[in-house]
PAGU-115415 format. One line per field, with one value per atom (N, C-alpha, C): atom name; x, y negated, z; chain; residue in one letter. Coordinates in steps of 0.02 Angstrom, whole numbers, plus 50000, padded with zeros to 5 digits. Layout:
BEGIN
site <- (CA,...)
east <- (X,...)
north <- (Y,...)
up <- (Z,...)
unit <- (A,...)
code <- (a,...)
//
This chain:
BEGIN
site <- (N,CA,C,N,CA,C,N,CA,C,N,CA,C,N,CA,C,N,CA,C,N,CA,C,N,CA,C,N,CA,C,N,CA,C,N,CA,C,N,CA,C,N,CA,C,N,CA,C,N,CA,C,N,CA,C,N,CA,C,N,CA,C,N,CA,C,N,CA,C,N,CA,C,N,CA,C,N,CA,C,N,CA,C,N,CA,C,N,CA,C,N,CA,C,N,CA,C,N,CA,C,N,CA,C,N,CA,C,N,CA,C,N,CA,C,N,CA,C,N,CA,C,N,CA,C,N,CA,C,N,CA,C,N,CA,C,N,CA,C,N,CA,C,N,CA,C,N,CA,C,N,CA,C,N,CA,C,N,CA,C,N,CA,C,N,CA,C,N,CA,C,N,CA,C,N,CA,C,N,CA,C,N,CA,C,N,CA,C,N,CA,C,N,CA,C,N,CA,C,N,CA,C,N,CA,C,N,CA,C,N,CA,C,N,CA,C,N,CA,C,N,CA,C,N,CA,C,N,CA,C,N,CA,C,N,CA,C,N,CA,C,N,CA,C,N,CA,C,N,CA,C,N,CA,C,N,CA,C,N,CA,C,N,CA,C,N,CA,C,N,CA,C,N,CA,C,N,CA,C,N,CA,C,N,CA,C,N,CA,C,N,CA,C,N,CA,C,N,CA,C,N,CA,C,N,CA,C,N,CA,C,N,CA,C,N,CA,C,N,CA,C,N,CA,C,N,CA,C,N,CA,C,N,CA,C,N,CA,C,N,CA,C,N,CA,C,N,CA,C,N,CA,C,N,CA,C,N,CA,C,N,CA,C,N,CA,C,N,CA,C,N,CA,C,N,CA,C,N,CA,C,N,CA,C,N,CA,C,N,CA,C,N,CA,C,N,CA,C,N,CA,C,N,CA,C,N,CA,C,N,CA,C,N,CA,C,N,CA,C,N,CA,C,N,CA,C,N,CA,C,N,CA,C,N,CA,C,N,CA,C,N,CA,C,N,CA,C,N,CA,C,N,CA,C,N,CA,C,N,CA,C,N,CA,C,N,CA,C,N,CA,C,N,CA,C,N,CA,C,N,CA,C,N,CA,C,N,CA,C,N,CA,C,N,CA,C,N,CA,C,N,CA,C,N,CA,C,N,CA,C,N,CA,C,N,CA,C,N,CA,C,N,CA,C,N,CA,C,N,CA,C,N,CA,C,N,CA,C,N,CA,C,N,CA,C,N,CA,C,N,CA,C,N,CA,C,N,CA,C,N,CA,C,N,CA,C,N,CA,C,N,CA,C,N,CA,C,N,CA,C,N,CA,C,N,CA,C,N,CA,C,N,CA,C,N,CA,C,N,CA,C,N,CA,C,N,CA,C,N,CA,C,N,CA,C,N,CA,C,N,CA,C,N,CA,C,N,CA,C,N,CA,C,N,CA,C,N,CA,C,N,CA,C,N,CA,C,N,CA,C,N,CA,C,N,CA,C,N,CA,C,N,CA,C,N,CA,C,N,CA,C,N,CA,C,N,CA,C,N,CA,C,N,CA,C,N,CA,C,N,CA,C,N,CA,C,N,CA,C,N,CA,C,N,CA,C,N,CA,C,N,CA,C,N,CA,C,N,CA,C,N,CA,C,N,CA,C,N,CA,C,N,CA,C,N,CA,C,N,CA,C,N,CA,C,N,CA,C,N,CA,C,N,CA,C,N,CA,C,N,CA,C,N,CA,C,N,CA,C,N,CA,C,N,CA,C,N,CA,C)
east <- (50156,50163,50227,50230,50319,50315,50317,50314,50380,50360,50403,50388,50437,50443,50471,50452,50456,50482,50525,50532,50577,50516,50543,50576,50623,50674,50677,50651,50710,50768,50807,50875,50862,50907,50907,50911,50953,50950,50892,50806,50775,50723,50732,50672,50660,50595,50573,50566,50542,50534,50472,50428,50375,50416,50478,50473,50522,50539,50588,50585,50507,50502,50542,50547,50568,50662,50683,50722,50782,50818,50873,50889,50920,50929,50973,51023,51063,51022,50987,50919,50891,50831,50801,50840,50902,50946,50940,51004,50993,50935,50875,50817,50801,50805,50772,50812,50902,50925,50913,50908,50910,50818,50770,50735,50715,50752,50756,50819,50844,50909,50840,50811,50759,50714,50679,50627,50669,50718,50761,50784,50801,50831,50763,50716,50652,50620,50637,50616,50670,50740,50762,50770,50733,50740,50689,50627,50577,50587,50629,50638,50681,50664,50678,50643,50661,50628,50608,50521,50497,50474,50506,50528,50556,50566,50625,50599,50667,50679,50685,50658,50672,50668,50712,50722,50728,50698,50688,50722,50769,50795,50826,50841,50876,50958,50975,51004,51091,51125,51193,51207,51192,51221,51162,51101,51049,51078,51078,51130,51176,51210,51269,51260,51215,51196,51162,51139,51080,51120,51170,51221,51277,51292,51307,51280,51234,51208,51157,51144,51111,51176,51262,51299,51296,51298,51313,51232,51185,51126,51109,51131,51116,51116,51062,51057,51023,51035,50994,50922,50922,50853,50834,50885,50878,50922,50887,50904,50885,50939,50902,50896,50817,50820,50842,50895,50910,50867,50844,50805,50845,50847,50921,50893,50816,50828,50765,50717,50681,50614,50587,50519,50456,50462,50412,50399,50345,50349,50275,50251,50208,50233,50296,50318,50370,50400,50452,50420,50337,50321,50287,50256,50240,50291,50334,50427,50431,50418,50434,50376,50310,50262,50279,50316,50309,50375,50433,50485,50447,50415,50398,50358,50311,50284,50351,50381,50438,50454,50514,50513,50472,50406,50369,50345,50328,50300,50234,50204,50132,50082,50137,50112,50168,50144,50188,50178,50206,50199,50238,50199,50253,50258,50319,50338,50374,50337,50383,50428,50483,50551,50546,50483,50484,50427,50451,50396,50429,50454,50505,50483,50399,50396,50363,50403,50380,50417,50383,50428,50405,50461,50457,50386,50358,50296,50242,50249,50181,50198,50256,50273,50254,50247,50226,50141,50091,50051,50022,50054,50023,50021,50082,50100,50071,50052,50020,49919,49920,49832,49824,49760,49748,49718,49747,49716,49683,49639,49626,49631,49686,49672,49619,49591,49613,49605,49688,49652,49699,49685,49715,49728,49760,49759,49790,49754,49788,49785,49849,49869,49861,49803,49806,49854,49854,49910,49875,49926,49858,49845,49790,49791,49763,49776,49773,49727,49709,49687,49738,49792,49861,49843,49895,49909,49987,49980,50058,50090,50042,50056,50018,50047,49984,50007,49974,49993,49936,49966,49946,49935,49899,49920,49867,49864,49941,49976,50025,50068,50034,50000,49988,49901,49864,49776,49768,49800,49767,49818,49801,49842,49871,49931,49961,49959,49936,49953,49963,49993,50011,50007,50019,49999,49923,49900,49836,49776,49716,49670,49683,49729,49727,49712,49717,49674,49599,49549,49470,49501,49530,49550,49548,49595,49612,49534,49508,49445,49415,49385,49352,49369,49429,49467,49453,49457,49454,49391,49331,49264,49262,49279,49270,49310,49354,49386,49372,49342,49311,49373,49406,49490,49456,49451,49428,49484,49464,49507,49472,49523,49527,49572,49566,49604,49626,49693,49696,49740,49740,49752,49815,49864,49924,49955,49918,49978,50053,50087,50154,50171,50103,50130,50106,50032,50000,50050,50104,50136,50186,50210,50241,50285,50337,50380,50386,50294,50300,50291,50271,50256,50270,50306,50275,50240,50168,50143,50144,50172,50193,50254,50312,50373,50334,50289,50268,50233,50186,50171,50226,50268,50351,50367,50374,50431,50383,50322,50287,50276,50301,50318,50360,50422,50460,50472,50536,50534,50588,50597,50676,50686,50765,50778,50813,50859,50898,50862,50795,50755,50741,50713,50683,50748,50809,50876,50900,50877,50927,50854,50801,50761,50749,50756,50740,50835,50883,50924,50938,50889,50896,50847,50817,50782,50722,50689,50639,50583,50583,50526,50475,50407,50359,50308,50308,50231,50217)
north <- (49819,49885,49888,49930,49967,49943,49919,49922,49914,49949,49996,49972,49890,49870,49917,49945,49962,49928,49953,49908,49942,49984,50019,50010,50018,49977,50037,50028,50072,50056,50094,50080,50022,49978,49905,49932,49983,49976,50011,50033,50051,50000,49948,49910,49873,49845,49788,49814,49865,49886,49840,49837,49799,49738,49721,49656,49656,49718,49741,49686,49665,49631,49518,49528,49463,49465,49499,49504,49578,49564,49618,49667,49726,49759,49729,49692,49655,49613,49576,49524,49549,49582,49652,49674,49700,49718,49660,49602,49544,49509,49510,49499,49533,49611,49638,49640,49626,49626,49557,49503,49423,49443,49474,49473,49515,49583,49615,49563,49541,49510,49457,49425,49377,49415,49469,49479,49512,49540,49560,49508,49449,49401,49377,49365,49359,49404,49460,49524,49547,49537,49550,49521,49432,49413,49420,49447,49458,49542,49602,49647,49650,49619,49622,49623,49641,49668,49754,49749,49822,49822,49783,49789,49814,49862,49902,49894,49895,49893,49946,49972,50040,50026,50038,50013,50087,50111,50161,50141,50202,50191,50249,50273,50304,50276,50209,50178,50185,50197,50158,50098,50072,49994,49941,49972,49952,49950,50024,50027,50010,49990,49948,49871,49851,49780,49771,49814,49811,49824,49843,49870,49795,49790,49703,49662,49666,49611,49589,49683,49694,49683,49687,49708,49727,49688,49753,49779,49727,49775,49843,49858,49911,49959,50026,50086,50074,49988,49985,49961,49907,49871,49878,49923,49937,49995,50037,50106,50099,50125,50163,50219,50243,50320,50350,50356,50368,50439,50413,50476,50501,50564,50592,50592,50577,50552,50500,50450,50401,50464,50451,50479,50448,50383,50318,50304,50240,50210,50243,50287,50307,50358,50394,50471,50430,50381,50323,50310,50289,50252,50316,50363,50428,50458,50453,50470,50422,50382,50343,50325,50337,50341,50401,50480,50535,50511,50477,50438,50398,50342,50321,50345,50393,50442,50476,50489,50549,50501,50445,50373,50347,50368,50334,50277,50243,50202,50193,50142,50145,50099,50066,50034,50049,50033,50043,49965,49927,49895,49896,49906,49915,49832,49815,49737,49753,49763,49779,49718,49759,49717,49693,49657,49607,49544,49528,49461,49399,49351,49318,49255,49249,49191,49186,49264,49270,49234,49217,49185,49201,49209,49238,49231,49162,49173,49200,49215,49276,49349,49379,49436,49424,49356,49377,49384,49324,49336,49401,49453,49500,49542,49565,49595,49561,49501,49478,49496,49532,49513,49570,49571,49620,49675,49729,49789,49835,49883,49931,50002,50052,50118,50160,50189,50182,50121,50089,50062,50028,49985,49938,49892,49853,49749,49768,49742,49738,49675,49665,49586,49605,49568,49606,49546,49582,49554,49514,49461,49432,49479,49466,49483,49569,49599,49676,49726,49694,49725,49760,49747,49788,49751,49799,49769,49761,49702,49684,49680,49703,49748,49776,49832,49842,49865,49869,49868,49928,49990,50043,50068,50067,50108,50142,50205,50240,50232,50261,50256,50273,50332,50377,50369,50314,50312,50324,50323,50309,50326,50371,50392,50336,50322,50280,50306,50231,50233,50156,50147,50062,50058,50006,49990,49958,49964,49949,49990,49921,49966,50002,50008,50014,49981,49916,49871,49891,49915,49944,50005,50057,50111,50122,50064,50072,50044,50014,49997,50039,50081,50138,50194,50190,50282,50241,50191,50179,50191,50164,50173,50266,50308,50377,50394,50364,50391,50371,50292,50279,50240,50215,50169,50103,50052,49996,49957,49912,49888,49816,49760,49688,49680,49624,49602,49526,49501,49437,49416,49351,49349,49301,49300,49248,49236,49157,49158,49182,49159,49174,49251,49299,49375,49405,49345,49364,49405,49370,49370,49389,49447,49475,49482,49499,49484,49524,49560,49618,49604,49567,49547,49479,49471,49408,49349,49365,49330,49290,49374,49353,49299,49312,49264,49178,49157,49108,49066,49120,49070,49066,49103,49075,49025,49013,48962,48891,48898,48841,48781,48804,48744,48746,48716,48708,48749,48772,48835,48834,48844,48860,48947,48937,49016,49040,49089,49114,49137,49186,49209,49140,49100,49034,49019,49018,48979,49024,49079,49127,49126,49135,49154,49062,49026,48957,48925,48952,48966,48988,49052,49078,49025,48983,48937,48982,49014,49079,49037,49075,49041,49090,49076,49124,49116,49064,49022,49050)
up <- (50268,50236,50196,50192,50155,50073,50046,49980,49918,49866,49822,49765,49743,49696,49619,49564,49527,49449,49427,49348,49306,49266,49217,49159,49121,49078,49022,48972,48910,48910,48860,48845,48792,48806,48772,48698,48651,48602,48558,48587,48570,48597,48631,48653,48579,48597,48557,48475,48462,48394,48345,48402,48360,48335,48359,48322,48277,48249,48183,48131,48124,48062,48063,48131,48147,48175,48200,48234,48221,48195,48177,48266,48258,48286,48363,48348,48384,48423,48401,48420,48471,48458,48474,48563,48543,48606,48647,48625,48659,48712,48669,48701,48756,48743,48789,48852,48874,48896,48937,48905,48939,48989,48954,49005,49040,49040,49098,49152,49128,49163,49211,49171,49210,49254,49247,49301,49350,49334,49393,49433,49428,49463,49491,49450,49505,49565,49561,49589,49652,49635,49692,49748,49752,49810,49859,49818,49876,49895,49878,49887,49954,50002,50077,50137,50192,50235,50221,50225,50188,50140,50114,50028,49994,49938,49911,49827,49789,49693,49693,49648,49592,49542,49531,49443,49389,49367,49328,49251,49226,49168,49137,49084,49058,49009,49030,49003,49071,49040,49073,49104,49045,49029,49097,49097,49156,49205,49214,49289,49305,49266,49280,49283,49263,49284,49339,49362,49408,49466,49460,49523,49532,49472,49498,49497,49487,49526,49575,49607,49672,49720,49693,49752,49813,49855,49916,49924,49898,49926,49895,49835,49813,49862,49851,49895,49957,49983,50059,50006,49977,49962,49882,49862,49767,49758,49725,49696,49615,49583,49506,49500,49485,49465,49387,49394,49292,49265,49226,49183,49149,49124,49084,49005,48998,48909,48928,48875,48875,48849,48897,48913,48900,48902,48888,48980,48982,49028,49068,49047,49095,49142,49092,49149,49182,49166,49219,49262,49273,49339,49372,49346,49385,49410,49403,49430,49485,49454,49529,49585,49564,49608,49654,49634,49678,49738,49695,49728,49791,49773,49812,49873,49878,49920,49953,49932,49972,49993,49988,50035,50074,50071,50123,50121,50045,50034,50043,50082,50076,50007,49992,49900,49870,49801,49735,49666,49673,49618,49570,49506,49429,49383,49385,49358,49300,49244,49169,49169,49122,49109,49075,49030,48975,49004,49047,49088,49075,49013,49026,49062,49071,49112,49184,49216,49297,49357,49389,49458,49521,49577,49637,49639,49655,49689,49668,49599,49558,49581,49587,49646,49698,49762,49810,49819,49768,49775,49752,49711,49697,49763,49806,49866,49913,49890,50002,49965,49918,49922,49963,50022,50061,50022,50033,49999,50052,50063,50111,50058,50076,50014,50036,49965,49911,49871,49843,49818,49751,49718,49660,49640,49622,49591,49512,49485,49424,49380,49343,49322,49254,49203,49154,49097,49043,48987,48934,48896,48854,48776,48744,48689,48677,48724,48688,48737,48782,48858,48900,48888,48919,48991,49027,49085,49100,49143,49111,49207,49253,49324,49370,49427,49448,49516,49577,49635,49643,49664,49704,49754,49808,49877,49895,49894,49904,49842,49806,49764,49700,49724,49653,49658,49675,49678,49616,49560,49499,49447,49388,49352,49305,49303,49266,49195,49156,49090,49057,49013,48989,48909,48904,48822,48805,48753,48725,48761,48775,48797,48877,48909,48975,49067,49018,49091,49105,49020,49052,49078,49045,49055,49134,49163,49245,49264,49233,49311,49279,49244,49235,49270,49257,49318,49389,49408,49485,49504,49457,49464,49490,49430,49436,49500,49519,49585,49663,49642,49714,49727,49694,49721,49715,49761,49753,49703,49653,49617,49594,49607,49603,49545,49492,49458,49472,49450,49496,49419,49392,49349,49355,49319,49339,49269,49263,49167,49160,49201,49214,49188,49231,49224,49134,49117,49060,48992,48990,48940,48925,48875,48883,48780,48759,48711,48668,48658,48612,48520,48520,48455,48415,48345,48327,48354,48378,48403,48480,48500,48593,48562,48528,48509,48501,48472,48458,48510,48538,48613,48641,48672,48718,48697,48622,48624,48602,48617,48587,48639,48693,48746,48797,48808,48843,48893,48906,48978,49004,49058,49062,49091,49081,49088,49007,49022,48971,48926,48947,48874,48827,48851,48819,48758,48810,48781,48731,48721,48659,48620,48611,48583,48551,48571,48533,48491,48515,48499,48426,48408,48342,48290,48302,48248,48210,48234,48194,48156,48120,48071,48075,48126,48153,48128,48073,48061,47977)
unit <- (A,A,A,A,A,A,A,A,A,A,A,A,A,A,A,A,A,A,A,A,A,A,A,A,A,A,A,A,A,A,A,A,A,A,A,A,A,A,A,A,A,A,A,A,A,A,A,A,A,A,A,A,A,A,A,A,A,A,A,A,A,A,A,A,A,A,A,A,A,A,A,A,A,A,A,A,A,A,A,A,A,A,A,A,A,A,A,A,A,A,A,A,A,A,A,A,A,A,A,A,A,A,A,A,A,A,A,A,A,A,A,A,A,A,A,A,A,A,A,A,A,A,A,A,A,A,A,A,A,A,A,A,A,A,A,A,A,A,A,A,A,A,A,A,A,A,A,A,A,A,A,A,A,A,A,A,A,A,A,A,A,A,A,A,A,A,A,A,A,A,A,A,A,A,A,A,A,A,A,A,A,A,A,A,A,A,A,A,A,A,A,A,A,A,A,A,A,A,A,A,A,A,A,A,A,A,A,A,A,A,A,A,A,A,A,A,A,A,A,A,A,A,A,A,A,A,A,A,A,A,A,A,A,A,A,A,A,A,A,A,A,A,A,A,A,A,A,A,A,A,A,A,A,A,A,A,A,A,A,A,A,A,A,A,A,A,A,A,A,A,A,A,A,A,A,A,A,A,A,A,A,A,A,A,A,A,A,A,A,A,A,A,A,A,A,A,A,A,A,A,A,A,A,A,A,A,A,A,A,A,A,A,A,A,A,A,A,A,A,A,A,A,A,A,A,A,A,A,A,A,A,A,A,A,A,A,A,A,A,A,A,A,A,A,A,A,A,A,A,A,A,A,A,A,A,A,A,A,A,A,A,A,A,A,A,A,A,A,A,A,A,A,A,A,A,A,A,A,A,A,A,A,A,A,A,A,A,A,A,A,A,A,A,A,A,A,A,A,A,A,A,A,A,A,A,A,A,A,A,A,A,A,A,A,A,A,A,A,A,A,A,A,A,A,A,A,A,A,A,A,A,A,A,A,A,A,A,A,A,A,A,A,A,A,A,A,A,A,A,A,A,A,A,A,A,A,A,A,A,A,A,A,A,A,A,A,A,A,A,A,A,A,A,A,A,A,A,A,A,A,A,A,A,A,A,A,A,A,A,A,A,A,A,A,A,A,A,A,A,A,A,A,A,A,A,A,A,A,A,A,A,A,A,A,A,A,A,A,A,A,A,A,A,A,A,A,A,A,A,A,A,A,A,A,A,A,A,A,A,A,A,A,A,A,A,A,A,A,A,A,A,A,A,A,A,A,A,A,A,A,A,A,A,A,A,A,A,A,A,A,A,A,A,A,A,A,A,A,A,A,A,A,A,A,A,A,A,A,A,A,A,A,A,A,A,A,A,A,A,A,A,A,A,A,A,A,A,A,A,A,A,A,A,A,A,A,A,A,A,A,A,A,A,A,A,A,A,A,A,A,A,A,A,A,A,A,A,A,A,A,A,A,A,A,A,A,A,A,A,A,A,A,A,A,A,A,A,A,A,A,A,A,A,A,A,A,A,A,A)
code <- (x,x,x,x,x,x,x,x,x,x,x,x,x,x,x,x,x,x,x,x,x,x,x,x,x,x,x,x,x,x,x,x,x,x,x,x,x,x,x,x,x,x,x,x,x,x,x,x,x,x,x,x,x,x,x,x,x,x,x,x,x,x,x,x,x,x,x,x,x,x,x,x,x,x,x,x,x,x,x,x,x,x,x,x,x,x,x,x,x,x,x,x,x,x,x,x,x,x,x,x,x,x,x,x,x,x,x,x,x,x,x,x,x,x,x,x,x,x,x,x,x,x,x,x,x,x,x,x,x,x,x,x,x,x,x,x,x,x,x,x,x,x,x,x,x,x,x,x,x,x,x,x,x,x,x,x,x,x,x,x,x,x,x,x,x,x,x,x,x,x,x,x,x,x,x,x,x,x,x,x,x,x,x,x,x,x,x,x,x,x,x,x,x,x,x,x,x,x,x,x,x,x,x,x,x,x,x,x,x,x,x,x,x,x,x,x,x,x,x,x,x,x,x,x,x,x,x,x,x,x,x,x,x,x,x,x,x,x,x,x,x,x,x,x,x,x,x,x,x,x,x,x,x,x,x,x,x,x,x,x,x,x,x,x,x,x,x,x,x,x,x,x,x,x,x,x,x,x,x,x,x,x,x,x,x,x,x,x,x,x,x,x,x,x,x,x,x,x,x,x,x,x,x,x,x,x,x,x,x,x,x,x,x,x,x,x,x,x,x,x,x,x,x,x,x,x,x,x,x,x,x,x,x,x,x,x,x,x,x,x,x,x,x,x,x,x,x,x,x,x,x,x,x,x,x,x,x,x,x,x,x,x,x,x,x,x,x,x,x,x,x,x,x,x,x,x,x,x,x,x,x,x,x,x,x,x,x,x,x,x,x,x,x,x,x,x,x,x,x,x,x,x,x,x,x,x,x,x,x,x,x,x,x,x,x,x,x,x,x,x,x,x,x,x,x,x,x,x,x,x,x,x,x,x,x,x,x,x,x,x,x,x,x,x,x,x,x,x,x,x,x,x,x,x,x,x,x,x,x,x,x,x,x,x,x,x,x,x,x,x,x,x,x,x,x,x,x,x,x,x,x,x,x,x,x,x,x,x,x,x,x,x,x,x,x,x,x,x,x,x,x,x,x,x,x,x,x,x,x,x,x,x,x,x,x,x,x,x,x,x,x,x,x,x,x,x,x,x,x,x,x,x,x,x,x,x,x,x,x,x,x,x,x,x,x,x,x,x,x,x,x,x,x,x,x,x,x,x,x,x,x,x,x,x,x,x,x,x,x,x,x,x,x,x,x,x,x,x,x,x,x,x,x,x,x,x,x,x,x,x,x,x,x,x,x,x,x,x,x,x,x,x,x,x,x,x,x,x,x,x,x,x,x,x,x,x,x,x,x,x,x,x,x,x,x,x,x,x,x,x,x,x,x,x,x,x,x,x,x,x,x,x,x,x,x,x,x,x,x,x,x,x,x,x,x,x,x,x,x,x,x,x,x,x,x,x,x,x,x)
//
């Protein structure tokens, strides 16, 4: 099946607010840039064949990274849809769910840009689990009931929403809709760089990769 990798990005200098209280504004940017820089480098090598990136953003500075360092593939196997102001991340992936339908996608998976400890093969096992539509997979997040991804097909089975409280949220709407829905759980995808606390599990055991290296870099005192 056709599928329509997704990864919605704020503009780097408004990401990461929850963690105002740890991390100065510069920080903050930095961060959010080293691991969108990471799930993208994980994400674009399985975006081949009938595979395709969308990278959703309202940022410049995105698109311009994302364009070098898709090079020549950009436009055949990765597109950015730029939003013309920051909308939040639910009207980004409903933008790109109707995207994906007009393309002719027969799934949709959404891979937030703050995963700093994902790797190719937690993207493929989410995409090779057999689905029949209507239907759903969802990878949920630690700590908050978030979900931290979710594989759609058709694109739009299920109204997108993210943050707190939305992993019951989704198997409750699938229940009311009749969308069969599996959850598959992957530490790798669990975790994500929203808080204080997310900061402290990362760096509490060894990792590699640039988020690890700037974020253990600053010496934080989290305790």
């Amino acid at each position: 099946m056709a599928i329509n990798i997704v990864i919605p990005v704020k503009n780097p200098s408004a990401a990461k607010q929850r963690l105002s209280d740890v991390l100065s504004a510069d920080r903050r940017r930095d961060l959010a840039i080293a691991v969108f820089d990471h799930v993208l480098s994980v994400v674009l090598p399985v975006g081949a064949g009938a595979r395709h990136v969308l990278v959703v953003t309202d940022s410049s500075e995105i698109e311009d990274r994302v364009r070098r360092r898709a090079g020549t593939e950009f436009q055949r196997t990765v597109t950015v849809l730029r939003e013309t102001a920051a909308r939040g991340e639910t009207a980004a992936v409903e933008d790109a769910a109707r995207w994906s339908i007009e393309m002719g996608f027969d799934r949709q998976i959404v891979i937030p840009a703050d995963l700093p400890c994902v790797r190719p093969e937690d993207i493929e096992k989410l995409m090779d689990e057999p689905l029949t539509p209507p239907a759903a997979l969802l990878c949920p997040a630690t700590g908050d009931d978030g979900t931290n991804a979710i594989l759609t097909t058709p694109p739009d089975a299920l109204k997108f929403r993210f943050g707190k409280r939305s992993f019951p949220d989704y198997l409750n709407q699938a229940r009311a809709r009749g969308v069969t829905c599996r959850v598959i759980r992957l530490p790798r995808m669990a975790l994500d760089l929203d808080t204080p606390e997310d900061l402290l599990t990362f760096i509490e055991e060894p990792k590699e990769g640039e988020p690890y290296r700037l974020v253990t870099g600053w010496n934080l005192q989290l305790t």
